[in-house]
C-alpha positions in Angstrom: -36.6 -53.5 25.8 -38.7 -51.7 28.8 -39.1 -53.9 31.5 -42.0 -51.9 34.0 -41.2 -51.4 37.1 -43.6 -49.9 40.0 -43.8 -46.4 40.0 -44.4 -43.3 42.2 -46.7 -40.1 41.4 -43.4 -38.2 41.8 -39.5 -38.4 42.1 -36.9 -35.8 42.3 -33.9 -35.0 43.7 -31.1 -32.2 44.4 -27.4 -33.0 42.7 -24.3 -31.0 42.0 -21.2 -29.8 44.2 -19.3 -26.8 44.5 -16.5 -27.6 42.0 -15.7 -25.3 39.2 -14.8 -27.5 35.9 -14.5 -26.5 32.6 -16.3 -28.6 29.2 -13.1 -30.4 28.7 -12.9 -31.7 31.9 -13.4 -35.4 32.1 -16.7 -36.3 34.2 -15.9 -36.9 37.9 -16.4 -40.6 39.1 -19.4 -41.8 40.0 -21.2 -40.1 37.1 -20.7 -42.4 34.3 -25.1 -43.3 35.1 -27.5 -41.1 34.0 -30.9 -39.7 35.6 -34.3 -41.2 33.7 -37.5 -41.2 34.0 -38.1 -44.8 33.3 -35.6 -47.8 33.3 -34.6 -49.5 29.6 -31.2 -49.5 30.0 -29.1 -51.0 32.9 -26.8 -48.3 32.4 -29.7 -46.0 34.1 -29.0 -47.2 37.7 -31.1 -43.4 38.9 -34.5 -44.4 37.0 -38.0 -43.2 37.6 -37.3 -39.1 38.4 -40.1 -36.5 37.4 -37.6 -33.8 38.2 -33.6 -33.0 38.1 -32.9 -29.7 40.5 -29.5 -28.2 40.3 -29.6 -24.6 42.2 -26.2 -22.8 42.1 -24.3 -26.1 42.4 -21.8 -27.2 39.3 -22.5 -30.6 37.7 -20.2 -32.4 35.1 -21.7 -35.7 33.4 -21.8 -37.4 30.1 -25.4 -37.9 29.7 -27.1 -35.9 32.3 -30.5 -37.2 31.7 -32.8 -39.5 29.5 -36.3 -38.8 29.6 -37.7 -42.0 28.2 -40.7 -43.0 29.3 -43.0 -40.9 26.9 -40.8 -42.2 24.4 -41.5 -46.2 25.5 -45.4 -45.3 26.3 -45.9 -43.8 22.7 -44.2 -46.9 21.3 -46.4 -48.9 23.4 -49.8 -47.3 22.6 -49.1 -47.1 19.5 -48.0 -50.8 18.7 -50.5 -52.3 21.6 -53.3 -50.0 22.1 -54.4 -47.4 24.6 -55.0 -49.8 27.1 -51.7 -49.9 29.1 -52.0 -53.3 31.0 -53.3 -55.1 27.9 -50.4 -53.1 25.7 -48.0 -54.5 28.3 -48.7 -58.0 27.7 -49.1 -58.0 24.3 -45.6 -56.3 24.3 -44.2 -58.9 26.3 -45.8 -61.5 24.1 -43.9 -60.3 21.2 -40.5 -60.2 23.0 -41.0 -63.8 24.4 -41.5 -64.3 20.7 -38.2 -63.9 19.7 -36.5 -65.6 23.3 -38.5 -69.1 22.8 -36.2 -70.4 25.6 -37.0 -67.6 27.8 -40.5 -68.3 27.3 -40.6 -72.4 28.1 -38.3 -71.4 31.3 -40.6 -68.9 32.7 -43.9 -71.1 32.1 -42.1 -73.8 33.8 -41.2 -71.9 36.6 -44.7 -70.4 37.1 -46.1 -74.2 36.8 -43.3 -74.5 39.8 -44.8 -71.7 41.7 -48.6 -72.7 41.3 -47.2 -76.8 42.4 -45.7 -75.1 45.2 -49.0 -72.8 46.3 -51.4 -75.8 45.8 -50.1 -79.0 45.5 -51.1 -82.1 44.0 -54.7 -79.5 42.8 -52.4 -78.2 40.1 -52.0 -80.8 38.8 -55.7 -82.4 38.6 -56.9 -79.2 37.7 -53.9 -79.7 34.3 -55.5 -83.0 33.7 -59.2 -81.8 33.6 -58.9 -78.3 31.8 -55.5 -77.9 30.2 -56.3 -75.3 27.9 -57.2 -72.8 31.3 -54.6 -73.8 33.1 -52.2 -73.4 30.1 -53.8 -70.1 29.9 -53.4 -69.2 33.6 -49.6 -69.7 33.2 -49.5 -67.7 30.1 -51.0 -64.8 31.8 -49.1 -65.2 34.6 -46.0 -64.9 32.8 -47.0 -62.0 30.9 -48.4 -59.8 34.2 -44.5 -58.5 35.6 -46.0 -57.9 39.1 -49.4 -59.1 40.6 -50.1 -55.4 41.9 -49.5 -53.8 39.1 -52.9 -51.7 38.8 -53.7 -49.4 36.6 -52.6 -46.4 39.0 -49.0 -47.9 39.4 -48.9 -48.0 34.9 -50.0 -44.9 35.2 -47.6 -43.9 37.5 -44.8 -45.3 35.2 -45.6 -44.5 31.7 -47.2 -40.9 32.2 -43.7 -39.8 34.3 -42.1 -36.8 32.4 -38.5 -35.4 33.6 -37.9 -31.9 34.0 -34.5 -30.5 34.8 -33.9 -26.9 36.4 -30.6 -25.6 36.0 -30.8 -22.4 37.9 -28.9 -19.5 40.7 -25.9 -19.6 38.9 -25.4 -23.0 38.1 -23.0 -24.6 35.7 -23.8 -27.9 34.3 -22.6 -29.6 31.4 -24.0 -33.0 30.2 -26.7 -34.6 27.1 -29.7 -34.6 27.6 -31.7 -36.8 25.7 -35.8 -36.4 24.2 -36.2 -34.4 27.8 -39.6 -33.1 28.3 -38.6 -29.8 30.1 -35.9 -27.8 30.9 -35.4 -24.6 33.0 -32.8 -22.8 32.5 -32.1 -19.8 34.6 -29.5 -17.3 35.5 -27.0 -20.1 34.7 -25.0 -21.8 32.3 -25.4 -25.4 30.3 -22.9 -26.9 27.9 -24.5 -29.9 25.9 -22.3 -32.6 25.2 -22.9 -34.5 21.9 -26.5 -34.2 20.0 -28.9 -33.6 23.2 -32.6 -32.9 22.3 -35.3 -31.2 24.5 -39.1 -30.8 24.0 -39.9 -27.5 26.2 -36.9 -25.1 27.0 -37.4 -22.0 29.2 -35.0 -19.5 29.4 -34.5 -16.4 31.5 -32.3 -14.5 33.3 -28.9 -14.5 31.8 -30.0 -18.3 30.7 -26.6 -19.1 28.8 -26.3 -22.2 26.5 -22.4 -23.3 25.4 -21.8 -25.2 22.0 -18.1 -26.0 22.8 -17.0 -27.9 19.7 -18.6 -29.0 16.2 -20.3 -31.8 17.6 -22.2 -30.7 20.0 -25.7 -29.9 18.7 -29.2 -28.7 20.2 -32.5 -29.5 19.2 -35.8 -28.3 20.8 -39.1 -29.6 19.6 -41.8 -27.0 20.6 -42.1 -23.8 20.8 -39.4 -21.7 22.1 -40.0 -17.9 23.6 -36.3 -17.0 23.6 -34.6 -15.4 26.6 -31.5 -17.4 26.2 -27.4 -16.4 24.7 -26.2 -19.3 22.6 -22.4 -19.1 22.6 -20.5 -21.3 20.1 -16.8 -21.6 21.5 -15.8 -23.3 18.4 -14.7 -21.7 15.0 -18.1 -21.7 12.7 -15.7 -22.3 9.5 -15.4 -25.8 11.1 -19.1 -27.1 10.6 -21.7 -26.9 7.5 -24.6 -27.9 9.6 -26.8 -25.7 12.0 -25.6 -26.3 15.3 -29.0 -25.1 16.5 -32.6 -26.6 15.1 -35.8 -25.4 16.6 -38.5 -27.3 15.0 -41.9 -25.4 16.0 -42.6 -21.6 16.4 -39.8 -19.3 18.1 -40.5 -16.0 18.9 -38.8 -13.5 21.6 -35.5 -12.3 21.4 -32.3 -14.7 22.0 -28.3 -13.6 21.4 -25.9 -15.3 19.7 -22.2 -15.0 20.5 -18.9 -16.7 18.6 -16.5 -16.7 21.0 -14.0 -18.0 19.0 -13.6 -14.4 16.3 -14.2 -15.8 13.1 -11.4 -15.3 10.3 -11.8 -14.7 6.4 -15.5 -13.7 7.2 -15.7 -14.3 2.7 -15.8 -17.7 3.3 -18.9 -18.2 5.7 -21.7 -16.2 3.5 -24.6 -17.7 3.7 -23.9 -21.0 5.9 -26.6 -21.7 8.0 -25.9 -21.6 11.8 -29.5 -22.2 13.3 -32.3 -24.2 11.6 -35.7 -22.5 12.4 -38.3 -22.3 9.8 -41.2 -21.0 12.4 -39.0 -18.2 13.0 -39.5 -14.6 13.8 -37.4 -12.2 11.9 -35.8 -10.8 14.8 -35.5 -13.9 17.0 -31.8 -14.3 16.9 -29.1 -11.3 16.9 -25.6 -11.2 17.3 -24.1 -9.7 20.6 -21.8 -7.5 19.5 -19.8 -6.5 16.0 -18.1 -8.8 14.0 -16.1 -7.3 11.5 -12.5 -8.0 9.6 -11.2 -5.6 7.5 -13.8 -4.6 5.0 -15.9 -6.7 5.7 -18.7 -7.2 8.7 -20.5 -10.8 9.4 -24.0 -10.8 10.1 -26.6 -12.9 11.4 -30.3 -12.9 9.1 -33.0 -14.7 8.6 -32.7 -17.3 5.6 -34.9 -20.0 4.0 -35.4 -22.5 6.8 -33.6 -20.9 9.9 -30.7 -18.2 10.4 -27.7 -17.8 8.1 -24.5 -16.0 8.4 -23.9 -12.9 6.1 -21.1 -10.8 4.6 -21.4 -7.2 4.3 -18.7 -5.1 2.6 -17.7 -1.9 4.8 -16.5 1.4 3.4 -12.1 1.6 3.8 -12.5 3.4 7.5 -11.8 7.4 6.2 -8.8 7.6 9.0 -7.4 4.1 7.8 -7.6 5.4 4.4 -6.2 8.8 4.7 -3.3 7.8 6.8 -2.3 5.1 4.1 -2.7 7.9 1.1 -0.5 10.0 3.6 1.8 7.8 4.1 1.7 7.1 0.1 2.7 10.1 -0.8 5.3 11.2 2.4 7.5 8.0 1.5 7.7 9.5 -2.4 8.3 13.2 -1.5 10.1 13.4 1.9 13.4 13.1 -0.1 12.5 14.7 -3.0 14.6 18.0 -3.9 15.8 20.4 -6.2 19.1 22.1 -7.9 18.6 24.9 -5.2 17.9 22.9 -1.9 21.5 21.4 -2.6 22.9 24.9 -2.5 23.8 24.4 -7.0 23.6 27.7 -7.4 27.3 28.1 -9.2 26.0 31.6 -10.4 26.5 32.7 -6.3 30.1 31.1 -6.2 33.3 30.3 -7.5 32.6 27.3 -10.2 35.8 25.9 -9.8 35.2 24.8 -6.2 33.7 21.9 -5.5 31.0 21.8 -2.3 29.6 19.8 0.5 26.4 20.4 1.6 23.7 19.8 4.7 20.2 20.4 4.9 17.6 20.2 7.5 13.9 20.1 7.0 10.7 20.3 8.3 7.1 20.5 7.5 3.9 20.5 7.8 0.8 19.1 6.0 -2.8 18.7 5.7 -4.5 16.4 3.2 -7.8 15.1 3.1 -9.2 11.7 0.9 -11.9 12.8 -1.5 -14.7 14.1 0.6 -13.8 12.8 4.1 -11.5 12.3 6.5 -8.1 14.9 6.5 -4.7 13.7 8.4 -2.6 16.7 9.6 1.1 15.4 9.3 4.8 16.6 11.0 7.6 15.9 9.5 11.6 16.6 9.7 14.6 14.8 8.2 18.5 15.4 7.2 20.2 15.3 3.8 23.7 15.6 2.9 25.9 15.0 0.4 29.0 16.4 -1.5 30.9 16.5 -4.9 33.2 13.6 -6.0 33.9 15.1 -9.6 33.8 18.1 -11.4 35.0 19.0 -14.5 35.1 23.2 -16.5 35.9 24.5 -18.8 35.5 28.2 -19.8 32.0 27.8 -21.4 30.7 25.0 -18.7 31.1 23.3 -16.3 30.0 19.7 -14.7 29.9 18.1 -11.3 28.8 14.7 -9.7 28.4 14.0 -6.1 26.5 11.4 -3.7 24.0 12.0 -1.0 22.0 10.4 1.7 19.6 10.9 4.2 16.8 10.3 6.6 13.4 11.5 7.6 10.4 10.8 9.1 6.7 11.7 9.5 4.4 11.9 12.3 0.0 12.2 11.4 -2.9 12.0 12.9 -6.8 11.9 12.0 -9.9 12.8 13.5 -13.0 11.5 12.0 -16.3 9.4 11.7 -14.2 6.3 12.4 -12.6 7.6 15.3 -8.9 9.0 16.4 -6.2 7.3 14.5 -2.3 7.7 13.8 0.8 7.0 11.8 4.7 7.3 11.7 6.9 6.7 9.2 10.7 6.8 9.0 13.4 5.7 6.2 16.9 6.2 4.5 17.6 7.5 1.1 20.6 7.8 -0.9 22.0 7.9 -3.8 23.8 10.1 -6.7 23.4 13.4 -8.6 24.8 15.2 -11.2 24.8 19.1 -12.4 25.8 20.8 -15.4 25.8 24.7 -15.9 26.6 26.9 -19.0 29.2 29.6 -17.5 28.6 33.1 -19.6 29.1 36.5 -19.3 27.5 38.1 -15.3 26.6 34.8 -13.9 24.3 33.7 -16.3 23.4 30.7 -18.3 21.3 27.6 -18.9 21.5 24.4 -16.2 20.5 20.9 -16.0 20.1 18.8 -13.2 19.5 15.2 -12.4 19.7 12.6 -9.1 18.6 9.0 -8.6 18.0 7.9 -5.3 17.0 4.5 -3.7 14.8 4.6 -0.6 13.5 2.4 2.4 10.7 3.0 4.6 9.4 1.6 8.0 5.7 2.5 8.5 3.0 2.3 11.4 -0.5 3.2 11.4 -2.6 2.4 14.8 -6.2 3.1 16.2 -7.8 2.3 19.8 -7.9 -1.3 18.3 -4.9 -2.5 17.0 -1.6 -1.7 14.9 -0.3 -2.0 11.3 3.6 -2.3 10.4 4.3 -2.6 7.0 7.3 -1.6 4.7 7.8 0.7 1.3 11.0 1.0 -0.8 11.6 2.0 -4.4 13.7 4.4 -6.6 13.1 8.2 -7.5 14.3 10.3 -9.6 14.5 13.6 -11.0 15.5 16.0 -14.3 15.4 19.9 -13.7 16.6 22.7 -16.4 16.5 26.2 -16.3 17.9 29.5 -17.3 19.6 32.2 -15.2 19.2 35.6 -17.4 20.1 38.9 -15.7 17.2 41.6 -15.8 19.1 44.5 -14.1 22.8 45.4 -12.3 24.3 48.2 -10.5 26.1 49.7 -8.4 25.5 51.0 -4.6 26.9 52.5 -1.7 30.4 52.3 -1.8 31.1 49.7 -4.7 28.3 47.4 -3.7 27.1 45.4 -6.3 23.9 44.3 -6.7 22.0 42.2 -9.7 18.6 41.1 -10.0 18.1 37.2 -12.1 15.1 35.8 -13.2 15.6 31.7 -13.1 12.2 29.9 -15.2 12.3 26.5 -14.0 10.8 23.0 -14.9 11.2 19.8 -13.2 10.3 16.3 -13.6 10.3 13.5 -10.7 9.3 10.2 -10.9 8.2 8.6 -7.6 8.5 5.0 -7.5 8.0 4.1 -3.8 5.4 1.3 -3.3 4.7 -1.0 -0.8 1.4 -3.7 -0.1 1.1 -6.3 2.6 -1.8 -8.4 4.5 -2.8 -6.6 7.8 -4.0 -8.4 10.8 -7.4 -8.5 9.8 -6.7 -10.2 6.1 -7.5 -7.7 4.5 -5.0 -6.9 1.4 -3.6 -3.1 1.1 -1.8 -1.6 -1.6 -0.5 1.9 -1.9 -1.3 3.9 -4.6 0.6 6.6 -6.8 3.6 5.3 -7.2 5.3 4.5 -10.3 3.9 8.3 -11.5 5.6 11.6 -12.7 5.6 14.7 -10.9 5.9 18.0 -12.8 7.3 21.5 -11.7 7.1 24.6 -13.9 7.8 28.1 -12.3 10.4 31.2 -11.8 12.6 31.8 -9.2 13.8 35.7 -8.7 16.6 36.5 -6.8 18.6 39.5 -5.7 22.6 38.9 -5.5 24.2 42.2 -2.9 28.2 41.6 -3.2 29.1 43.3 -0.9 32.7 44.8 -0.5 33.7 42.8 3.3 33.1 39.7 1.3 29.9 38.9 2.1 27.3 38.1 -0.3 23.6 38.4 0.2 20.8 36.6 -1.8 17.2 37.2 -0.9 14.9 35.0 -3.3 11.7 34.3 -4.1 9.7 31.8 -6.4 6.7 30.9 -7.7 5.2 27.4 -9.0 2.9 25.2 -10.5 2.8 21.0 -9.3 1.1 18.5 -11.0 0.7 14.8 -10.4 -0.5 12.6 -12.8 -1.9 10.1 -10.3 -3.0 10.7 -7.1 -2.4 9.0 -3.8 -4.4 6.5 -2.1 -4.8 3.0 -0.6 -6.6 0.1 -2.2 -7.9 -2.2 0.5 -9.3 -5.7 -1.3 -10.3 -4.0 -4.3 -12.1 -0.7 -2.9 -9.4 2.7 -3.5 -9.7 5.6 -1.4 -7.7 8.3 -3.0 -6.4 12.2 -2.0 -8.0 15.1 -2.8 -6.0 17.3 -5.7 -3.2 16.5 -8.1 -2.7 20.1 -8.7 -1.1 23.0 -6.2 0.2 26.4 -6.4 3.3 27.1 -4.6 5.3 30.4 -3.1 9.0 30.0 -1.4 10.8 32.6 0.0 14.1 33.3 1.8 17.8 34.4 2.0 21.2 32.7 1.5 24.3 34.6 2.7 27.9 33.7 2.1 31.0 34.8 3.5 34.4 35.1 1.8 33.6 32.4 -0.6 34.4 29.3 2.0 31.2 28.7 3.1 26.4 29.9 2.9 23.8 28.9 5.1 20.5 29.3 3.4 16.9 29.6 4.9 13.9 29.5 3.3 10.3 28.7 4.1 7.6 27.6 1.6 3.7 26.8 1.6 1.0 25.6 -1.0 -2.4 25.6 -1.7 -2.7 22.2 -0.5 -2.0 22.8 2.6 1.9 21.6 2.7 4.2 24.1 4.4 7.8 23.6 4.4 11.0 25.4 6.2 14.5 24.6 5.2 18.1 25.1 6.7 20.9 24.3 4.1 24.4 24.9 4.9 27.6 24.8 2.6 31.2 24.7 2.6 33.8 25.4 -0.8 37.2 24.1 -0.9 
């Protein structure tokens, strides 16, 4: 309960020190007490301020300050009445009320006094009018102080606190029903629920909600001015941390400082309670986004609520995962010919070891956006284990392995971006060719190969690592016919073939994972078939020194039926075509039978080019 005490027109003072500290920092002894404006608690050993000044000092308390005399002098009028000395009394009179004992001590100690001041005339004056002198006590009892005029109430029940934090201060403390605060060029960090009535902000005015329990409410009009920071994670707390009860209008930031994770879950929570609100009063800082999806701050039925918007897959994200789709389905991908299975250019009874080298180039864009310009290069090599003729046929198996990788990068709306990729293969194939008269005859062809794959995509902001691995698999048949022989120079001679081809791959490489934003990706395309139909031409010089020449040359048609992308939580970003055209050219020469090298060099109309080295040795 108030107990008045005399009071000056004004009160303030200068506190703070030089001492950095941060929230959770323990107050520094000594500060336990708090700064008021009127006494009502013994705890509030510095009573009776008008004004709190902290100017580039740092200042670290538990409560900071309780301005409670307009809260005791509206209790007061209200109760008692506008007249402050009468409302005094009568408040007194009701507390001695409930402390009878307090009430018979203090008369009998203000009888004491009055014995003591005029003798043995106290008490005659008690024997003749009882009822005035009882009265006389009574009043006396009920006045604290015998000077207290109506300028010293005023004095004490019309004192309002204002605290100015200002010049780079850093102060972190409750405050509690404060009239004012000024906040300046400086930083505050509320403990607990601390409530103000006018806040002024300016200046790089910052105001630090450190954990969920720390909230802020101001009372009248706010112009803005200020940065609230929340150094918590918003996901923790369904309440505003913020409530602004009357009009707020200006322009005020809002920072998380802690990044906020699975931005799904915090649509629509409200963060700041303002129903007088201009629309643009509050705005984040800066961006908040996480994967797909950006947060938002906007105005909502009684204050300011978080948001959720869905983002467009970034196009280099999402052409450099369709890249990387398709290079870990195709980089070991192959046919009867890149092997050097060409038993029309050889001895059939021989069986082979073989080593190729590749590398490429490609282009490839997602549907209307962003294009990724890729490198690649890789090794293969592999040999026969069995083979088995006859006079009409003949049939080989062998084993192979590899490995390859693939360089890309991106320019586009989203910015520079790019990706590497490298991985093993291996695995078996088998060949079977019909042996008839001048070299000629049908073929089939199979292989099954398992493969693994490392992968990397970055941008300026982070980096991706993921793995792919899966099976693939192929089925290729064909006909060598001879169009045209002869003979020239001196016993040179020289056929022309025509080889119509068809192929069929399946590509089952796949790979999905969680990326560092939370965001799920999944590859696309896999699990597909591939087809191949075409001709191959080829000129065979057998030349008498034992060297044979083979210039060829061949055209075809691809077709996927899928296409390539990257799903990213639900939205797929896919490539551009399923379909290409597709010339190769080159030249294999062999010498004495033992032993080719091949080169050829190949582009398509989706802008994949391809050179090839393949060497091979009989015995």
């Amino acid at each position: 309960m108030f107990r008045a005490q005399l009071g000056s027109n004004t009160r303030s003072t200068k506190i703070g020190d030089d001492a950095d500290f941060s929230f959770s920092d323990k107050p520094k002894p000594g500060t336990s007490h708090y700064f008021s404006s009127g006494k009502t608690d013994q705890n509030s050993s510095e009573y009776g301020y008008d004004e709190i000044n902290i100017q580039g000092k740092n200042y670290n308390s538990g409560i900071l300050a309780v301005d409670n005399m307009p809260v005791v002098k509206k209790y007061i009028t209200d109760t008692y009445g506008d007249n402050l000395k009468d409302a005094v009394k009568k408040q007194l009179q009701d507390l001695y009320k409930t402390r009878p004992e307090a009430w018979a001590e203090n008369k009998k100690r203000t009888e004491e006094a009055y014995i003591e001041q005029l003798g043995p005339k106290f008490s005659i004056l008690k024997q003749k009018n009882p009822d005035l002198i009882n009265k006389l006590v009574e009043d006396s009892v009920l006045t604290p102080h015998s000077n207290t005029s109506q300028t010293s109430l005023n004095n004490i029940f019309n004192k309002k606190l204002h605290v100015k934090i200002e010049n780079k201060s850093h102060v972190a403390g409750q405050v509690l029903e404060l009239t004012k605060m000024t906040l300046k060029d400086s930083l505050w960090e509320p403990r607990r629920h601390s409530d103000i009535h006018m806040l002024e902000t300016s200046d790089n005015a910052r105001i630090r909600l450190n954990t969920k329990d720390e909230k802020l409410t101001v009372h009248k009009a706010y112009q803005g001015g200020a940065d609230f920071l929340f150094g918590y994670d918003v996901r923790e707390s369904d309440e505003p941390a913020l409530t602004f009860e009357d009009k707020v209008s200006g322009q005020s930031g809002v920072v998380l400082e802690r990044r906020p994770e699975n931005l799904k879950t915090l649509d629509g929570r409200k963060l700041i309670a303002a129903e007088k609100a201009d629309p643009n009063s509050f705005a984040f800082k800066q961006n908040y986004r996480q994967g797909l999806y950006e947060l938002l701050l906007k105005q909502c039925e009684g204050g300011f609520c978080l948001g959720v918007q869905r983002l467009a897959i970034p196009e280099a994200e999402a052409v450099l995962y369709a890249q990387q789709a398709y290079a870990a389905n195709t980089l070991f991908g192959l046919r009867a010919a890149d092997r050097g299975d060409d038993v029309y250019a050889a001895d059939p009874s021989r069986q082979k070891l073989w080593l190729r080298f590749i590398g490429g180039r490609s282009h490839q864009n997602i549907r209307g956006g962003a294009a990724a310009d890729g490198r690649r290069k890789g090794v293969q090599i592999g040999g026969e284990v069995f083979v088995r003729q006859n006079e009409g046929s003949r049939l080989a198996i062998g084993v192979m392995g590899g490995r390859a990788g693939q360089h890309a990068s991106v320019n586009g709306k989203g910015g520079a971006a790019g990706s590497y990729l490298h991985g093993y293969g291996g695995g078996v194939y088998a060949a079977w060719h019909q042996l008839r008269d001048k070299q000629t005859g049908a073929y089939l062809d199979g292989w099954l190969q398992y493969q693994r794959f490392k992968h990397r995509i970055n941008d300026e902001n982070r980096v991706e690592r993921y793995k792919t691995k899966g099976w693939t698999a192929s089925v290729e048949g064909g006909y060598n016919a001879l169009v045209a022989e002869g003979v020239v120079g001196k016993g040179n001679n020289v056929r022309f073939y025509l080889q119509p081809q068809a192929q069929f791959t399946y590509l089952g490489v796949n790979g999905g994972f969680t990326d560092s934003e939370g965001t799920a990706v999944g590859l696309l395309g896999s699990g597909q078939w591939q087809s191949r139909a075409g001709i191959r031409a080829k000129t065979r010089f057998a030349l008498r020194n034992g060297v044979n020449l083979q210039p060829f040359a061949a055209f075809n048609v691809l077709h996927r039926s899928k296409s390539f992308g990257v799903e990213m939580d639900g939205e797929k970003q896919t490539l551009a075509g399923r379909t290409a055209l597709e010339g190769r050219f080159g030249i294999e020469a062999g010498w004495k039978g033992h032993m080719s090298a091949r080169i050829g060099y190949g582009k398509r109309t989706d802008g994949d080019k391809e050179a090839a080295l393949s060497l091979k040795w009989l015995f």
